[in-house]
PQR file of N, CA, C, O and H, with PARSE charges and radii, in Angstrom:
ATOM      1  N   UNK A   1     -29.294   3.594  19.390 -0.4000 1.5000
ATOM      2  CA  UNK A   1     -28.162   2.950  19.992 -0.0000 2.0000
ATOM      3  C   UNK A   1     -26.879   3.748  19.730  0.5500 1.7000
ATOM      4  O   UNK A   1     -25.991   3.561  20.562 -0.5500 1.4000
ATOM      5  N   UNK A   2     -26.613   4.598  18.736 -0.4000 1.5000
ATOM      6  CA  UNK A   2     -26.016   4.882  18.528 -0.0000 2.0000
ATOM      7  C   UNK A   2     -25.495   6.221  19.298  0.5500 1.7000
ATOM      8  O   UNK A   2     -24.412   6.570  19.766 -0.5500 1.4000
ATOM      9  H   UNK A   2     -27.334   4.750  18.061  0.4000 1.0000
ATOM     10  N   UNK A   3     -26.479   6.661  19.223 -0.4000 1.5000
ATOM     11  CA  UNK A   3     -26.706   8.307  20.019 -0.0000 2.0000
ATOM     12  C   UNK A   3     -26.412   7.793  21.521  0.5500 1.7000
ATOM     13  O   UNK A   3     -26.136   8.592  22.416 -0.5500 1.4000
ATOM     14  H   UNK A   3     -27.359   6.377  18.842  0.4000 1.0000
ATOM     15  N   UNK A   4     -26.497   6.302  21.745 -0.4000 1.5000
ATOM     16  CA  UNK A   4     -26.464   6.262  23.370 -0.0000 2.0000
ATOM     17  C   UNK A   4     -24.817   6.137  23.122  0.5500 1.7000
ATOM     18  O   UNK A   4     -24.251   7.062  23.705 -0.5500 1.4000
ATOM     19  H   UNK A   4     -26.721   5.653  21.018  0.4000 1.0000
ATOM     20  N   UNK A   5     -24.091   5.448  22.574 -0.4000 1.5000
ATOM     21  CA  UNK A   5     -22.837   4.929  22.406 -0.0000 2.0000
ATOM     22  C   UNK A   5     -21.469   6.271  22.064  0.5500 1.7000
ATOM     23  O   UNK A   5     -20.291   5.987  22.280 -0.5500 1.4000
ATOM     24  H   UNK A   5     -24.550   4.697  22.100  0.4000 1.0000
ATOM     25  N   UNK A   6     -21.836   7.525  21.582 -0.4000 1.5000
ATOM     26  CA  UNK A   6     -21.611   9.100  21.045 -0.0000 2.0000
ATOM     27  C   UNK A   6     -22.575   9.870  21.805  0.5500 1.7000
ATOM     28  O   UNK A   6     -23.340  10.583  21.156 -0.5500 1.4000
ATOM     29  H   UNK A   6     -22.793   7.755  21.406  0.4000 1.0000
ATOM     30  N   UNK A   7     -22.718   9.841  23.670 -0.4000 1.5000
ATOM     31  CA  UNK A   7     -23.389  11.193  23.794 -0.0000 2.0000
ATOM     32  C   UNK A   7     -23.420  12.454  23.846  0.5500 1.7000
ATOM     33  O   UNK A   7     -24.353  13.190  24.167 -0.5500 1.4000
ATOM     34  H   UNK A   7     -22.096   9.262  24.198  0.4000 1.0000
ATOM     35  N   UNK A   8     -21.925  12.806  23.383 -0.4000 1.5000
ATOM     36  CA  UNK A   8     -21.965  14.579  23.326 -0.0000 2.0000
ATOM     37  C   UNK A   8     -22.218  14.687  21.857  0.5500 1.7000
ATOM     38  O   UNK A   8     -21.748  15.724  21.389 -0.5500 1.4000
ATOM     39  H   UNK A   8     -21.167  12.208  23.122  0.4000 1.0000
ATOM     40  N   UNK A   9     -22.734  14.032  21.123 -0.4000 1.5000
ATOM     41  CA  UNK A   9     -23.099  14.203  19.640 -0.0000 2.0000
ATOM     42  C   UNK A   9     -24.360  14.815  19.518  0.5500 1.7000
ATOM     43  O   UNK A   9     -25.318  14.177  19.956 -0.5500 1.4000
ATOM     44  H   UNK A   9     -23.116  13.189  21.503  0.4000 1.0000
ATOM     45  N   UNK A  10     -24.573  15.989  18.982 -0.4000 1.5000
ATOM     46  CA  UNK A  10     -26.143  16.319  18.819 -0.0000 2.0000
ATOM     47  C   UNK A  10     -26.744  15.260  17.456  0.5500 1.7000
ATOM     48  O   UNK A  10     -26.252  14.698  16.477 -0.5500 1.4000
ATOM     49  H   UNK A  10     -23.796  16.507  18.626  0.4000 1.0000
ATOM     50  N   UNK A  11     -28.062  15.400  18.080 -0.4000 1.5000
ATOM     51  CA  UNK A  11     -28.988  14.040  16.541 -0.0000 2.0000
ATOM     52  C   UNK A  11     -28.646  14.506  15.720  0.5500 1.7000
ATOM     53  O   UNK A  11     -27.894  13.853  14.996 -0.5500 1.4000
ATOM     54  H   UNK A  11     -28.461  15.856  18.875  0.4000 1.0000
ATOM     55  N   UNK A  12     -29.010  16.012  15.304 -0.4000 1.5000
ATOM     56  CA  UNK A  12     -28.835  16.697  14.062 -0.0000 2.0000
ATOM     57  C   UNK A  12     -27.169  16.380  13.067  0.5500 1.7000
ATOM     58  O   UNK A  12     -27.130  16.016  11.892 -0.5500 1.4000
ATOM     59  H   UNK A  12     -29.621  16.542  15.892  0.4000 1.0000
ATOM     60  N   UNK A  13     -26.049  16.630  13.900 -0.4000 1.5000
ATOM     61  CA  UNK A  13     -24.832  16.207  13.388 -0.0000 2.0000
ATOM     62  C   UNK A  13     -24.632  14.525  13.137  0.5500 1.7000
ATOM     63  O   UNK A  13     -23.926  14.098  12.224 -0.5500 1.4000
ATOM     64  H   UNK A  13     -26.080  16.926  14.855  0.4000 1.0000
ATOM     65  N   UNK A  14     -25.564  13.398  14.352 -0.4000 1.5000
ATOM     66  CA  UNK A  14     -25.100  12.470  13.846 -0.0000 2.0000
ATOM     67  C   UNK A  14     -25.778  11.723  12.488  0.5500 1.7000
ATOM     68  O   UNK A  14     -25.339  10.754  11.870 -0.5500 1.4000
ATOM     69  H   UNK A  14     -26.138  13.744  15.094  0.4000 1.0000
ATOM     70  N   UNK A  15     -27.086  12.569  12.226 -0.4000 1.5000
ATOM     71  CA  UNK A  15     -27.678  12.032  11.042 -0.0000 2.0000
ATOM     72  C   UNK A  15     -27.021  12.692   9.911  0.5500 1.7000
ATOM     73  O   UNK A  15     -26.950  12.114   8.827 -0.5500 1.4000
ATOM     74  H   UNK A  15     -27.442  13.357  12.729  0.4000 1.0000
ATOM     75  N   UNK A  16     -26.455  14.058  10.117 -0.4000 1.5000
ATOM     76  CA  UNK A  16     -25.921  14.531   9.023 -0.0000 2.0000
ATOM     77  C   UNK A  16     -24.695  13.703   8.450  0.5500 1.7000
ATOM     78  O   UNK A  16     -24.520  13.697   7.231 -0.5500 1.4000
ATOM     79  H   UNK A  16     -26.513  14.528  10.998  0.4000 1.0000
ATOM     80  N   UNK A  17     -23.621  12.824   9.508 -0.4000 1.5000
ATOM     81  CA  UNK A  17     -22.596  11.877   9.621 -0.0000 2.0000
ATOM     82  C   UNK A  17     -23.378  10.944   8.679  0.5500 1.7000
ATOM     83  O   UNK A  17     -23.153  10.950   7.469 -0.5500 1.4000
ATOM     84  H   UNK A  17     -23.763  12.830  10.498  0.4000 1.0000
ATOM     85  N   UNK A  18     -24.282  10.155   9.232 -0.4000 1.5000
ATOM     86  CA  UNK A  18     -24.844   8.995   8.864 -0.0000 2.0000
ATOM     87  C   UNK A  18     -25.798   9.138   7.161  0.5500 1.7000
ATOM     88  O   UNK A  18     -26.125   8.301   6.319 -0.5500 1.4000
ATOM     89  H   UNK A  18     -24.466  10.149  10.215  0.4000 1.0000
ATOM     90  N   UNK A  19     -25.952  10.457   7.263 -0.4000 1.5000
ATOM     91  CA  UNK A  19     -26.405  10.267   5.901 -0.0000 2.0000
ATOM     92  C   UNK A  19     -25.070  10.572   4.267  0.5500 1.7000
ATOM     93  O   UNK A  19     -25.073  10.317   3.063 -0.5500 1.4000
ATOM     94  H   UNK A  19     -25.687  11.137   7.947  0.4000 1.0000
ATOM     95  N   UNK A  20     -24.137  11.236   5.263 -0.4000 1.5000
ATOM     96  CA  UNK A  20     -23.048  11.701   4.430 -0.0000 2.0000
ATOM     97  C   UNK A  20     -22.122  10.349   3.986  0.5500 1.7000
ATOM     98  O   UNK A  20     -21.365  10.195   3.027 -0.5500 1.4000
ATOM     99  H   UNK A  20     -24.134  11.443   6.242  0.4000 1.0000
ATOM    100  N   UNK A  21     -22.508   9.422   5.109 -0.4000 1.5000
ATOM    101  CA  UNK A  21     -21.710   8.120   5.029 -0.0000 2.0000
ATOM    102  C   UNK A  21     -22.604   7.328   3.675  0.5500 1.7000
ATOM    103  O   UNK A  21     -22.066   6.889   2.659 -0.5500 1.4000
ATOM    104  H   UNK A  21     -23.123   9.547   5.888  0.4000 1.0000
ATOM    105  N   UNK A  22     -23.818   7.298   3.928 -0.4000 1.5000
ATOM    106  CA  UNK A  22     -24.861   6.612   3.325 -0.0000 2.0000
ATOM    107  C   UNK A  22     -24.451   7.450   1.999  0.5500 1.7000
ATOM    108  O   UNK A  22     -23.623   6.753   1.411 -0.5500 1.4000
ATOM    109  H   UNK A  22     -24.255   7.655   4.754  0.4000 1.0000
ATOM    110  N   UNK A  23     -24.582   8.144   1.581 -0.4000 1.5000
ATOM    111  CA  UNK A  23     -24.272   8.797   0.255 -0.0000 2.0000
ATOM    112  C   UNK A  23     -23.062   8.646  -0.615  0.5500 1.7000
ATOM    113  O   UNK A  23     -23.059   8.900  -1.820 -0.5500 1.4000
ATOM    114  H   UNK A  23     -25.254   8.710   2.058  0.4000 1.0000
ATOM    115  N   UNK A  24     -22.012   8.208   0.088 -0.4000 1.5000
ATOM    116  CA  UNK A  24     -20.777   8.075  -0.263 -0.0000 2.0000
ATOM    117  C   UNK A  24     -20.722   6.633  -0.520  0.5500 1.7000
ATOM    118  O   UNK A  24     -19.832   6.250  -1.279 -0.5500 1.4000
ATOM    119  H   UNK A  24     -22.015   8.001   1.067  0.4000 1.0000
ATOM    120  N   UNK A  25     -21.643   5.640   0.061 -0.4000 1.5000
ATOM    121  CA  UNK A  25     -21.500   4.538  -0.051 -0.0000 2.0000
ATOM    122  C   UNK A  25     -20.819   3.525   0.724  0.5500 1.7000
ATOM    123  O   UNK A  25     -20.377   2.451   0.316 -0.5500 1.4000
ATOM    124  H   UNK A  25     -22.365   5.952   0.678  0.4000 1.0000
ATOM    125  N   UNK A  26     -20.783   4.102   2.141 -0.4000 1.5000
ATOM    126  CA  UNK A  26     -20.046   3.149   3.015 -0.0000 2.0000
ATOM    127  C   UNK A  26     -20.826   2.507   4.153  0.5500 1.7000
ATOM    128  O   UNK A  26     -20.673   1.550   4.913 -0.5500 1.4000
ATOM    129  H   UNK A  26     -21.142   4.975   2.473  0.4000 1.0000
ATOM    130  N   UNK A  27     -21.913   3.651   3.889 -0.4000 1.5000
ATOM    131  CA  UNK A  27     -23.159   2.602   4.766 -0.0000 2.0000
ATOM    132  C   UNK A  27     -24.646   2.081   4.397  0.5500 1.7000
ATOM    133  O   UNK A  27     -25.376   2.921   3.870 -0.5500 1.4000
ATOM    134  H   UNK A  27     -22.038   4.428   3.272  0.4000 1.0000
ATOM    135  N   UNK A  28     -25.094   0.990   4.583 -0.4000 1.5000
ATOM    136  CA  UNK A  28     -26.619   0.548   3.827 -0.0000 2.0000
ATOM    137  C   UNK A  28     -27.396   1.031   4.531  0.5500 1.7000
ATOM    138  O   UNK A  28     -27.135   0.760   5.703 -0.5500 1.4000
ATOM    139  H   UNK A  28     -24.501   0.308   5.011  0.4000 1.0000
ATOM    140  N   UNK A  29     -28.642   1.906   4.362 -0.4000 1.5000
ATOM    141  CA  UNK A  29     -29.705   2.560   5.361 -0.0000 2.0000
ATOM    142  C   UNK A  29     -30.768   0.902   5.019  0.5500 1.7000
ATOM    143  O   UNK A  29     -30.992   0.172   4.053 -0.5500 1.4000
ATOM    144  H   UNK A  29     -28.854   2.126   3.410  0.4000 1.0000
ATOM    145  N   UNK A  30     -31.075   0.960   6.174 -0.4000 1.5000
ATOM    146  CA  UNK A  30     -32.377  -0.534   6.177 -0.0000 2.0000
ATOM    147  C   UNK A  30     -33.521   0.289   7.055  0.5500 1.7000
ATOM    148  O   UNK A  30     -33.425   0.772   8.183 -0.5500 1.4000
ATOM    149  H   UNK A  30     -30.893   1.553   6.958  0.4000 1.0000
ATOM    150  N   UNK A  31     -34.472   0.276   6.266 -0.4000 1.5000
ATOM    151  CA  UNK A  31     -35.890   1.177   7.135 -0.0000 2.0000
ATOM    152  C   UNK A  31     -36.602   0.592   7.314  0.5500 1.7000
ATOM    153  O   UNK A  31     -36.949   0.097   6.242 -0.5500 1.4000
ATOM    154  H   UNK A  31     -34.549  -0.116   5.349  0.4000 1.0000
ATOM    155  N   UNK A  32     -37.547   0.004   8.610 -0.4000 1.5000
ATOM    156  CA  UNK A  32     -38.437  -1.094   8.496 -0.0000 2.0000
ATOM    157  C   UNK A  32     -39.677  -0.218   8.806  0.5500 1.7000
ATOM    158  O   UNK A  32     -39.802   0.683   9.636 -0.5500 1.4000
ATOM    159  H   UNK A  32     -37.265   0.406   9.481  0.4000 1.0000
ATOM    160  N   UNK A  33     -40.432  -0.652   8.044 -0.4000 1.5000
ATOM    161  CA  UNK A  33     -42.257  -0.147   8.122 -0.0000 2.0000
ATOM    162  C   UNK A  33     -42.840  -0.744   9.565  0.5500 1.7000
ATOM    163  O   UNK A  33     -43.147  -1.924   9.738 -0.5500 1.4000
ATOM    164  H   UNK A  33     -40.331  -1.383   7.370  0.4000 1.0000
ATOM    165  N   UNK A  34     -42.919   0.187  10.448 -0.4000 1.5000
ATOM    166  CA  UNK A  34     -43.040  -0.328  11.528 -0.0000 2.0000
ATOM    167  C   UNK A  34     -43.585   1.042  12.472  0.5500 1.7000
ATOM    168  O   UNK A  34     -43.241   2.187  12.181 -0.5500 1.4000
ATOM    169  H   UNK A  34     -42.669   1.145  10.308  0.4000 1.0000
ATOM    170  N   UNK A  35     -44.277   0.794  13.370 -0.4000 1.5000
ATOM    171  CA  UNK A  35     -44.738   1.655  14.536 -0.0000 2.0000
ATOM    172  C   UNK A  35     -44.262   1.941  15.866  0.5500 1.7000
ATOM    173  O   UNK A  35     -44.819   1.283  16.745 -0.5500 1.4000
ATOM    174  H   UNK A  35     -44.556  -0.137  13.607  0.4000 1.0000
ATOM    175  N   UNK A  36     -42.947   3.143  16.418 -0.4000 1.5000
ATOM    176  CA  UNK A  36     -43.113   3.674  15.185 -0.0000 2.0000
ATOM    177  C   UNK A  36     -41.946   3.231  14.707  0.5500 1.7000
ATOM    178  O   UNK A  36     -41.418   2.221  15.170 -0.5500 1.4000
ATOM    179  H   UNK A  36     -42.495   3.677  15.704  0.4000 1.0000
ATOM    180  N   UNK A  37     -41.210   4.213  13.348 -0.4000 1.5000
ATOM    181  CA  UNK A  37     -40.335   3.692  12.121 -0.0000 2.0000
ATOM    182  C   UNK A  37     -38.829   3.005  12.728  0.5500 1.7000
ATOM    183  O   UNK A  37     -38.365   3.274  13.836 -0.5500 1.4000
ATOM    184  H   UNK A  37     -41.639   5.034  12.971  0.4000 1.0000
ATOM    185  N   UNK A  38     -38.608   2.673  12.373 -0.4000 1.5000
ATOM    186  CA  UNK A  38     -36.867   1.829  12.946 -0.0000 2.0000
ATOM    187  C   UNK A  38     -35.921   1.925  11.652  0.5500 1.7000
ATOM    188  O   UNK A  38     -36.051   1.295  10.602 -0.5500 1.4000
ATOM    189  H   UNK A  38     -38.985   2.454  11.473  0.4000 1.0000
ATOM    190  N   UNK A  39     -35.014   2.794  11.959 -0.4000 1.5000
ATOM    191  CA  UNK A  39     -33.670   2.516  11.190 -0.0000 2.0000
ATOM    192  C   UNK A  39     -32.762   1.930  11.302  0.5500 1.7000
ATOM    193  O   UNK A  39     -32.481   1.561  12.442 -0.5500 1.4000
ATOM    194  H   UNK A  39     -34.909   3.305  12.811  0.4000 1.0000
ATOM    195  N   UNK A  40     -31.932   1.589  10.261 -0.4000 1.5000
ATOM    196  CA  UNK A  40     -30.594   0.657  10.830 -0.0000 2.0000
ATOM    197  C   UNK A  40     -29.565   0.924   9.893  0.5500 1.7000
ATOM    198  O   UNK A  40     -29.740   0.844   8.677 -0.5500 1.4000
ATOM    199  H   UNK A  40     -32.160   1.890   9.335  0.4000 1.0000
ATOM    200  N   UNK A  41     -28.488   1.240  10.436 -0.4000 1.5000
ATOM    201  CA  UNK A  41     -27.184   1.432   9.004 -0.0000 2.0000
ATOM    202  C   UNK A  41     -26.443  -0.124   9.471  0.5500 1.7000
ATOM    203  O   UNK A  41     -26.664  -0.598  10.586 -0.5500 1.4000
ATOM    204  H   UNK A  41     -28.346   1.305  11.423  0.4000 1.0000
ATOM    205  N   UNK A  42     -25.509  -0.849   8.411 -0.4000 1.5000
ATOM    206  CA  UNK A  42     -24.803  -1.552   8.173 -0.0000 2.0000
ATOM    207  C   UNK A  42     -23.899  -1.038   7.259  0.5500 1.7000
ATOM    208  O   UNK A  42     -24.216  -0.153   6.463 -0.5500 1.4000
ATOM    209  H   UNK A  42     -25.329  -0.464   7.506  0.4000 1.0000
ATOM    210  N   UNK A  43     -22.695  -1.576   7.324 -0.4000 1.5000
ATOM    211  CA  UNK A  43     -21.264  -1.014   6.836 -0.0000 2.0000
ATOM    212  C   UNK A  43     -21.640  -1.677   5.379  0.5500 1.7000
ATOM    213  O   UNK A  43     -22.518  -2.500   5.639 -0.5500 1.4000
ATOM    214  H   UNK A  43     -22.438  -2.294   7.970  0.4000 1.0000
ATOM    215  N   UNK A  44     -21.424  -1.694   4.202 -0.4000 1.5000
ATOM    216  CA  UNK A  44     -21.870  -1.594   3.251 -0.0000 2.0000
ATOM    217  C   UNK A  44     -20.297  -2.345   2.633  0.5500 1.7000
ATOM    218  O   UNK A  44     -19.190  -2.048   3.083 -0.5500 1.4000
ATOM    219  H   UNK A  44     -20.711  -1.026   3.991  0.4000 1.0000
ATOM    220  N   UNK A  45     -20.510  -3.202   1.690 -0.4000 1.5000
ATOM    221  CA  UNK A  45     -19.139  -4.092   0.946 -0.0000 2.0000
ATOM    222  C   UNK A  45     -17.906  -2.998   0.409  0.5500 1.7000
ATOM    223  O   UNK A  45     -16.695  -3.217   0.384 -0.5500 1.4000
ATOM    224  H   UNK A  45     -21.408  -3.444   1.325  0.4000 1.0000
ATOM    225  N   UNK A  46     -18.457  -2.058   0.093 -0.4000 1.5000
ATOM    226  CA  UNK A  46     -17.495  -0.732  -0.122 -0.0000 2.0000
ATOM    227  C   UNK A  46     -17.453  -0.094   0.872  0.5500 1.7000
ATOM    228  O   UNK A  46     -16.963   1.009   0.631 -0.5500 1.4000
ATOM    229  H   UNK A  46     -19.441  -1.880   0.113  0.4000 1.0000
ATOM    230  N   UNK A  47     -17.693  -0.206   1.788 -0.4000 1.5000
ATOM    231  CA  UNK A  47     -17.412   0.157   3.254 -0.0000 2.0000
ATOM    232  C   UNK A  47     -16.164  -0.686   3.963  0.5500 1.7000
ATOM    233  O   UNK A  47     -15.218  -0.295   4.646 -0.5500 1.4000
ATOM    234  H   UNK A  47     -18.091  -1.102   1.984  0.4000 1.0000
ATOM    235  N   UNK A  48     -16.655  -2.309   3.409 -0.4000 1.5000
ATOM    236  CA  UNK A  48     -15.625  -2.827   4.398 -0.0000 2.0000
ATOM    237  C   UNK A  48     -14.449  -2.918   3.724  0.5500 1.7000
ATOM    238  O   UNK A  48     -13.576  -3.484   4.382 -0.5500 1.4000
ATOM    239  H   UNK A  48     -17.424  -2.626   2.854  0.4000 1.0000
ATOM    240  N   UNK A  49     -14.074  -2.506   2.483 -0.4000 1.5000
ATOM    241  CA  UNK A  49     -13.202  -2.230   2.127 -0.0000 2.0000
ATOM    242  C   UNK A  49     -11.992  -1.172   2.597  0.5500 1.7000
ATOM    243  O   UNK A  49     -10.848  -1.142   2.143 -0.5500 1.4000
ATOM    244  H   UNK A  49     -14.783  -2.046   1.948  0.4000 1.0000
ATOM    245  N   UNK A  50     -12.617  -0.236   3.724 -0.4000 1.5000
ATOM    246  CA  UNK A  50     -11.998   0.382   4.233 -0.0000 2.0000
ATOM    247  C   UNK A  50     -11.375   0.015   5.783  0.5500 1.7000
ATOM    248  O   UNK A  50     -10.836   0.918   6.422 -0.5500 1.4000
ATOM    249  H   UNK A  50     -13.547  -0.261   4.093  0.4000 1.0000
ATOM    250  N   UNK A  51     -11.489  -1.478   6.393 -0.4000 1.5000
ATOM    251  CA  UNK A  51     -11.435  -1.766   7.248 -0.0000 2.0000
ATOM    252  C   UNK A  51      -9.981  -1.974   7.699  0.5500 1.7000
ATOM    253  O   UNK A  51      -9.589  -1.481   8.757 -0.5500 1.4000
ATOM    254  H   UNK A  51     -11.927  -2.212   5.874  0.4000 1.0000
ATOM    255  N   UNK A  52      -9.109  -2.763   6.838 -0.4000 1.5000
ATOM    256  CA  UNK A  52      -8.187  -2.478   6.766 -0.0000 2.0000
ATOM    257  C   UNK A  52      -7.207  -0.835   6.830  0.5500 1.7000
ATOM    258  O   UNK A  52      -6.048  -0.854   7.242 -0.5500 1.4000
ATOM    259  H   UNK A  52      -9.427  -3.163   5.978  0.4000 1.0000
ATOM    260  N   UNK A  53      -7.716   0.174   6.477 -0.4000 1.5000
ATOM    261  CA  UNK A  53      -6.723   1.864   6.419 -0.0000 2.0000
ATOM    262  C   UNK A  53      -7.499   1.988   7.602  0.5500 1.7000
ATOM    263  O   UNK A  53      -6.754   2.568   8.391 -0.5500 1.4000
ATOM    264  H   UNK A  53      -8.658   0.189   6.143  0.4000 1.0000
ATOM    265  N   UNK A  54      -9.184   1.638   8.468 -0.4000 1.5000
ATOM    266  CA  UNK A  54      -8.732   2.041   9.552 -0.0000 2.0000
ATOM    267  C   UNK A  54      -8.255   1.022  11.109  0.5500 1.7000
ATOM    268  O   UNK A  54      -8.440   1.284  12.297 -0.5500 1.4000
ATOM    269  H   UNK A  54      -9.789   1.167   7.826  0.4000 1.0000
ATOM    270  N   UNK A  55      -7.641  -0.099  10.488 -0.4000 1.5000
ATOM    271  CA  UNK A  55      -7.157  -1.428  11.570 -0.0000 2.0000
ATOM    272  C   UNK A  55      -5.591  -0.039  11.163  0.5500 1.7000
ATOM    273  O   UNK A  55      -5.610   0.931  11.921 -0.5500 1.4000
ATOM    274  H   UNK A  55      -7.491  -0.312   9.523  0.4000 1.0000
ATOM    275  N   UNK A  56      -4.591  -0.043  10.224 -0.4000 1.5000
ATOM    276  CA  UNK A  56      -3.786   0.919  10.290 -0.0000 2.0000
ATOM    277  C   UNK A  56      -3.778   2.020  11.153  0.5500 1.7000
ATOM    278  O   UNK A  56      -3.040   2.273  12.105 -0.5500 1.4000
ATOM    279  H   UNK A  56      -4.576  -0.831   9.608  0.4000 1.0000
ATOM    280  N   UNK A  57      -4.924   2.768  10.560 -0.4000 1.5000
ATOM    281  CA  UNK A  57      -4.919   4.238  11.392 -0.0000 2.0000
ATOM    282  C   UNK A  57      -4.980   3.589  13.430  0.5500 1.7000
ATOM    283  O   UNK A  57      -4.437   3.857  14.502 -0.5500 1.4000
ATOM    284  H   UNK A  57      -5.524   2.562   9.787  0.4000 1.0000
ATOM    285  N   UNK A  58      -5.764   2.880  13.003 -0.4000 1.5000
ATOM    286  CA  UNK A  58      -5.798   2.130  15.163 -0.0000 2.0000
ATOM    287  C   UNK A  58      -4.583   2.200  15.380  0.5500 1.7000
ATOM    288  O   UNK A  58      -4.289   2.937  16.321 -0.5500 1.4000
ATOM    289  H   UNK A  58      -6.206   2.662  12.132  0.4000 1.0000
ATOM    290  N   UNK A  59      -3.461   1.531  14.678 -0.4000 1.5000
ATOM    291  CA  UNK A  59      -2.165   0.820  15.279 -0.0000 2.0000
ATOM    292  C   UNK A  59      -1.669   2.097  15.380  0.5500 1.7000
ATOM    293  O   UNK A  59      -1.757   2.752  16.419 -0.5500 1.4000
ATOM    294  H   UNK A  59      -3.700   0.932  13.914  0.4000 1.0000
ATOM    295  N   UNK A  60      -1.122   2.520  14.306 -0.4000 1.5000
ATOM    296  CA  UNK A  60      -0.097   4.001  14.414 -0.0000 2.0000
ATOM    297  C   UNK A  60      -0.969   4.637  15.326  0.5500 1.7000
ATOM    298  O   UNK A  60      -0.569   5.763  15.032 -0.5500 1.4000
ATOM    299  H   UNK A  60      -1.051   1.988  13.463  0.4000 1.0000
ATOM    300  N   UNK A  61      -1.879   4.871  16.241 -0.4000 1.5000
ATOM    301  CA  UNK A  61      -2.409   5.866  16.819 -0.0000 2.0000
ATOM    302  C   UNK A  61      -2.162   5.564  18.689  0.5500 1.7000
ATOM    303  O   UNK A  61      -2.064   6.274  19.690 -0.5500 1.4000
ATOM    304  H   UNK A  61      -2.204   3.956  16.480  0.4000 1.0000
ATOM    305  N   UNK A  62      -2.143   4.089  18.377 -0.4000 1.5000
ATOM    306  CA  UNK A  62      -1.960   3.158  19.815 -0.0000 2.0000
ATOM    307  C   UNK A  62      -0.807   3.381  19.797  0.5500 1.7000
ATOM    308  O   UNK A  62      -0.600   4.207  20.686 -0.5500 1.4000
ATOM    309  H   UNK A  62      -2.222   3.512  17.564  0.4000 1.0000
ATOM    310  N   UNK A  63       0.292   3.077  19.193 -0.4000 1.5000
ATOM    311  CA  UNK A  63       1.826   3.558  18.769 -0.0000 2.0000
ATOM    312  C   UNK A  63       1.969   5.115  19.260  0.5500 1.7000
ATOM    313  O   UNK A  63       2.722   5.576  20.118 -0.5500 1.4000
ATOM    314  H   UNK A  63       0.123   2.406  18.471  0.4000 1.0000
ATOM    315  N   UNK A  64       1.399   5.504  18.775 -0.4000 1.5000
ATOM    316  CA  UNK A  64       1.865   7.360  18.984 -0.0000 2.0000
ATOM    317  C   UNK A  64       1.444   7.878  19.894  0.5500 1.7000
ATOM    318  O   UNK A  64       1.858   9.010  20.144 -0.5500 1.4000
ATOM    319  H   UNK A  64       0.786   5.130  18.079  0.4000 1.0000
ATOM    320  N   UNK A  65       0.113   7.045  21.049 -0.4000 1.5000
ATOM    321  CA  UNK A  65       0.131   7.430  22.183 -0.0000 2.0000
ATOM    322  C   UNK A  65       1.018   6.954  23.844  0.5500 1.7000
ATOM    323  O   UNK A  65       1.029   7.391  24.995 -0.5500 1.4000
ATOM    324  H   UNK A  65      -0.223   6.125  20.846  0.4000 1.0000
ATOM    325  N   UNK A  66       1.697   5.784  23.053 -0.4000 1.5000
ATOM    326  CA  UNK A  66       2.888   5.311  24.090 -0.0000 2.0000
ATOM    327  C   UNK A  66       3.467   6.402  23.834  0.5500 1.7000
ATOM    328  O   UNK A  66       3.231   7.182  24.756 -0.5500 1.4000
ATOM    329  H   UNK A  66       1.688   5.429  22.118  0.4000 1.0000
ATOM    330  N   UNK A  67       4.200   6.931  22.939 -0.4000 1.5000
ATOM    331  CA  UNK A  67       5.401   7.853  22.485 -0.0000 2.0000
ATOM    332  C   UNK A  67       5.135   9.231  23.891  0.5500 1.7000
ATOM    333  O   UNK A  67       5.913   9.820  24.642 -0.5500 1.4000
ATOM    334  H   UNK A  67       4.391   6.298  22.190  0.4000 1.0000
ATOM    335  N   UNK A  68       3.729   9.267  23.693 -0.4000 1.5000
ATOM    336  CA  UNK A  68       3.441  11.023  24.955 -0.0000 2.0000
ATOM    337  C   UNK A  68       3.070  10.281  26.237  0.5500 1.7000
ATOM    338  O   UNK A  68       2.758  11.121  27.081 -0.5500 1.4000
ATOM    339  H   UNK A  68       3.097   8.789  23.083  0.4000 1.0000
ATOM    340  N   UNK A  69       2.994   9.227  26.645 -0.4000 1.5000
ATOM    341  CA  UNK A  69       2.437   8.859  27.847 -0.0000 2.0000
ATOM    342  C   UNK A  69       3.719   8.705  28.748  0.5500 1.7000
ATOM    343  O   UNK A  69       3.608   8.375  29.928 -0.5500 1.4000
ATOM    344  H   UNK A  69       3.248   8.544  25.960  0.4000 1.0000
TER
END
């Protein structure tokens, strides 16, 4: 779903994203034993801690594109 939602992303870069996230601790990997395998990331409680710096980064960015339009 994800790869459909980011398609100029190659797999290779977005797992490298997704595992760099997962390592840092901002996302939960959930793997289900299944045929075939299914992954799933969820934003992780130290993840959503960051929800707020990026609701910020949104505004100033919506802000700074009136400024050039």
């Amino acid at each position: 779903m994800l790869k459909r939602a980011i398609p100029d992303i190659s797999k290779q870069m977005l797992v490298n994203q997704l595992r760099e996230l997962e390592a840092d601790g901002i996302l939960d990997r959930i793997v289900y034993a299944e045929v075939p395998p299914r992954v799933e990331y969820r934003i992780s409680d130290y993840g959503k801690t960051l929800l707020p710096v990026i609701d910020t980064m949104q505004d100033w960015g919506m802000k700074d594109m009136g400024k050039h339009c």
